[in-house]
N, C-alpha and C positions, 0 to 999 in steps of 0.2 A: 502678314498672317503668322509664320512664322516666329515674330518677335512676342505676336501676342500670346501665344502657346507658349513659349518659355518662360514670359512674364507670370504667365498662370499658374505654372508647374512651379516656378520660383517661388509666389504667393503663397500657394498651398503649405508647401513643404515651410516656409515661414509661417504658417498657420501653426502648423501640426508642434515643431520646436517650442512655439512660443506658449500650445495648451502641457507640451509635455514639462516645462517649465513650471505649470502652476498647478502640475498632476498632485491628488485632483480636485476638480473643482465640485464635482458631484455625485451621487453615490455609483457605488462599483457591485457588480453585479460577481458573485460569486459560483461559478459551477461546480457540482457536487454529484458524479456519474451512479449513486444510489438511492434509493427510496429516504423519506423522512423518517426519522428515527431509528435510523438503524445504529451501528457505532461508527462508520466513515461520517453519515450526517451529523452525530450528536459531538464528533471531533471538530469538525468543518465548522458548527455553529460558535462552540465555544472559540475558535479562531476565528471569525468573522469578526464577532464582537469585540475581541480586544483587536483586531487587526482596527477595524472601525473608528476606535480611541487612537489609534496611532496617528491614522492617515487623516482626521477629522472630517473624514466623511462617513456614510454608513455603507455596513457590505452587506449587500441580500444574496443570502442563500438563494440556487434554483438548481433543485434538486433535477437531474435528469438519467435516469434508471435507467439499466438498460445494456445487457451483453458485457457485465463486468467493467464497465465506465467507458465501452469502446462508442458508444452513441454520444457522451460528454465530450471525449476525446474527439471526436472527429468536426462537433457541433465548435469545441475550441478550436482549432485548426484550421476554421474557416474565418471565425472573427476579427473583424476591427481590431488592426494593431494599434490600439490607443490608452490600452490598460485599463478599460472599465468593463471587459470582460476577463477573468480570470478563473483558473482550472485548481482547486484541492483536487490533486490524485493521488490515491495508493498506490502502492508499487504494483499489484500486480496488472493494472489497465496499460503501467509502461513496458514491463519489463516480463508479462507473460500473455497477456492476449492477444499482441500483435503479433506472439509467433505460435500460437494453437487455433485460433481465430479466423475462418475463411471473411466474419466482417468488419475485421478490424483491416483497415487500407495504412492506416497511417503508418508514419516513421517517426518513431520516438525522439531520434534523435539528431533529426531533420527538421520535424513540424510544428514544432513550438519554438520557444521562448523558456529557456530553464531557469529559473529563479533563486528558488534557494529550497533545499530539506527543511523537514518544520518540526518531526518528529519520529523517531522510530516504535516500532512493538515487536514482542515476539510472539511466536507459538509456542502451545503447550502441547505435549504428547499422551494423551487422555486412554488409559483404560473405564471400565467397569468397576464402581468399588469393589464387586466382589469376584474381578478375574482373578485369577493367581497369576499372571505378571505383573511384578512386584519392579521390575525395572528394566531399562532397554536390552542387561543382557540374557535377561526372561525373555524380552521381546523377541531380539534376532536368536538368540536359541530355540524357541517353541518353531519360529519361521523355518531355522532348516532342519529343523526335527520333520516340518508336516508343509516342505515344498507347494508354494500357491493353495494352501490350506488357512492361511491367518488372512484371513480380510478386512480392512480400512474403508474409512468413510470419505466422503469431500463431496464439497457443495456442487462437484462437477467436475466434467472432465477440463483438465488445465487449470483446475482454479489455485490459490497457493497453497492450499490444507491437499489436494490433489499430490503437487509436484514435492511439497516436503517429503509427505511417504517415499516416492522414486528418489528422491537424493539418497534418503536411511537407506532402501534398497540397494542402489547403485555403491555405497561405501562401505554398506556391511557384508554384501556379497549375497545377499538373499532376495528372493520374490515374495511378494506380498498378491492378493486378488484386491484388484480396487473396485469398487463398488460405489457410483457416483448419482448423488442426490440432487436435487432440486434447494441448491440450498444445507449451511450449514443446522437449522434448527431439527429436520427431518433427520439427521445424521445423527445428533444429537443423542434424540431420540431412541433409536435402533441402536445407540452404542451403549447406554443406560439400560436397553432392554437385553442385552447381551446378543443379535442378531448381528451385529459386527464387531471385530476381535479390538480395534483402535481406533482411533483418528486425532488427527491436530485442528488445536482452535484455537483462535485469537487468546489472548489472555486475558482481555479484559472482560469477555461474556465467559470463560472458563471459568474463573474464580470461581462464584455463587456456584457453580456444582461439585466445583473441589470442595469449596466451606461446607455445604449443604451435606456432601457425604455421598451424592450419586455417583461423582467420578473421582480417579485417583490420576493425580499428574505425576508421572513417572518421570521427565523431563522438560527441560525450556528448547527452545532452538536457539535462542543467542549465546554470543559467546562470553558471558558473564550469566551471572544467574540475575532472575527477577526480584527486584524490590518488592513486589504483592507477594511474592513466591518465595521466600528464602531460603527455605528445609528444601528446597527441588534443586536437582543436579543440573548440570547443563548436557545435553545431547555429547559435547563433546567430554566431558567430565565424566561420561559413562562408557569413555569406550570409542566411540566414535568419532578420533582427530580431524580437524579443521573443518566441523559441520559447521554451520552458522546459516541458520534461514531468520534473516532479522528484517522485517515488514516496515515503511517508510508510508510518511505522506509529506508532502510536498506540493511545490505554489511553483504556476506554469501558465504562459501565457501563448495566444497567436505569435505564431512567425513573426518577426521584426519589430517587436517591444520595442522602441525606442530608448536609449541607453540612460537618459534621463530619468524615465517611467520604472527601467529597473532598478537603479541606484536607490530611486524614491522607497521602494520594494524591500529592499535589501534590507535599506535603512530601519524600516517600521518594524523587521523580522529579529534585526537585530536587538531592538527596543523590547519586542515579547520575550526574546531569551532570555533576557536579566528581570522579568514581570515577572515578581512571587505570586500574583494570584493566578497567572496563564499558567507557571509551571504545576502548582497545583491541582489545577484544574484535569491538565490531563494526567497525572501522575493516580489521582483518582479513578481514572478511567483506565491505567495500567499503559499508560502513552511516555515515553520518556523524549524531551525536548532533546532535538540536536541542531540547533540552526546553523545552517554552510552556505556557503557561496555560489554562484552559478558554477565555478569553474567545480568544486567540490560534488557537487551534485551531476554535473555531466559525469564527473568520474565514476561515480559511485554506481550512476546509470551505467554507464560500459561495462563494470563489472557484475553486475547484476543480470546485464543482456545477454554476456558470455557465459555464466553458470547456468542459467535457464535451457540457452540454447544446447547446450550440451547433455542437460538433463532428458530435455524432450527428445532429444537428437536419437540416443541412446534407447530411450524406454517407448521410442516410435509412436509418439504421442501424437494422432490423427489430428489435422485440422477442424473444428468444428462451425 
């Protein structure tokens, strides 16, 4: 009995070697922890599709919404270590919901399979066209002029346009009142109607209101200025030394990828970063390609884990 159990568990596992060998053979299912259409989906799409061309299969988007990608996340976490399920995440589903989050269970950097970075973004620092902060040290000035009187917006509590503001806070020495939406478009909105003093937002849906004339971007969060953006300072270039809130997505799988399946991975990612039409692509959407390596990207996660934690630590940012 015995022999035949081993024989089997032997089979198998020569099963599994021999598909991760010919990974893959059929289409790969893509997960996307936000609704359709949004900008993590319309990023995720244009990467399916040239990932698709690489690996000569096709990758379907499935979009699954949901507590800031913590429902995606955890739905991968479970999956078939075989590489035809696979996770687009943004940085803040790894690197800030699992520690504001009472449903986020998982360990970022325990419960997958880390792959490789795909691409970074930053935020913009958004007034009112017609506030009179004119620049961040308008901003922290008016703030400790009128202590917990300048109020910001964010799509929620914990979310990334949330925790930027507390980082400004925490390194300019001032309080800000946060004020937390349902969502960045509702913020939007109220920061256009002047009912909130700021807020940060992706850059890539910022533009059209900086061009348009509703909002003025006072600063980037990375630590280089933006190619969409180039008259705009960077956070740190105003004052603010070694601020850097620079937004990532990145390609992740179940626990125990098969190193085969990664390589395979690796390889295709490698292929998109030298693809003038993929870099394009998202360069248009205000995405800038960075592709790195598993080891690269664990890194980047720990450093990411440990500035968060400290932020939330600090500004006693409740579980929700």
């Amino acid at each position: 009995m015995k022999r035949w159990i081993v024989a089997g568990v032997l089979g198998a596992l020569a099963s599994l070697a021999g598909a991760s060998d010919n990974y893959p053979s059929r289409p790969v299912r893509l997960i996307v922890g936000y609704a359709a259409g949004g900008p993590v989906d319309s990023a995720a799409r244009v990467y399916a599709q040239h990932l698709g061309t690489a690996l000569g299969q096709p990758v379907v988007v499935d979009n699954r919404a949901g507590a800031g990608g913590a429902i995606a996340a955890a739905l991968t976490a479970k999956a078939s270590p075989d590489g035809y399920t696979l996770f687009f995440v943004g940085s803040p589903t790894l690197t800030m919901a699992p520690l504001v989050q009472k449903t986020a269970t998982y360990k970022p950097l325990q419960d997958f399979t880390l792959v490789g970075l795909l691409n970074t973004y930053t935020n913009v620092l958004l007034v009112a066209n017609d506030s009179p902060l004119h620049s961040v040290n308008d901003l922290v000035g008016y703030a400790k002029a009128h202590p917990e009187g300048l109020a910001f917006g964010s799509a929620g509590v914990g979310a990334s346009n949330h925790l930027a503001a507390e980082l400004l806070a925490q390194r300019s020495g001032v309080r800000f009142l946060h004020v937390p939406y349902k969502g960045n478009s509702p913020a939007v909105t109220d920061l256009i109607g002047g009912k909130i003093g700021f807020m940060f937002d992706v850059t890539g849906t910022a533009i059209g209101y900086v061009q348009g004339g509703k909002l003025r971007a006072l600063a980037v969060t990375s630590p280089v200025r933006n190619a969409a953006l180039p008259g705009v300072p960077t956070v740190a270039e105003s004052g603010i030394k070694g601020f850097d809130v620079s937004g990532w997505f990145g390609l992740i799988g179940p626990p125990g990828l098969p190193p085969a399946v990664v390589d395979r991975l690796v390889a295709a990612n490698r292929e998109l970063g030298s693809n003038a039409a993929f870099r394009q692509s998202l360069a248009r959407a205000g995405y800038a390609p960075s592709i790195s390596s598993p080891a690269q990207f664990t890194e980047r996660l720990r450093q990411d884990l440990a500035l968060w934690t400290d932020v939330i630590t600090k500004a006693r940012i409740e579980a929700q």
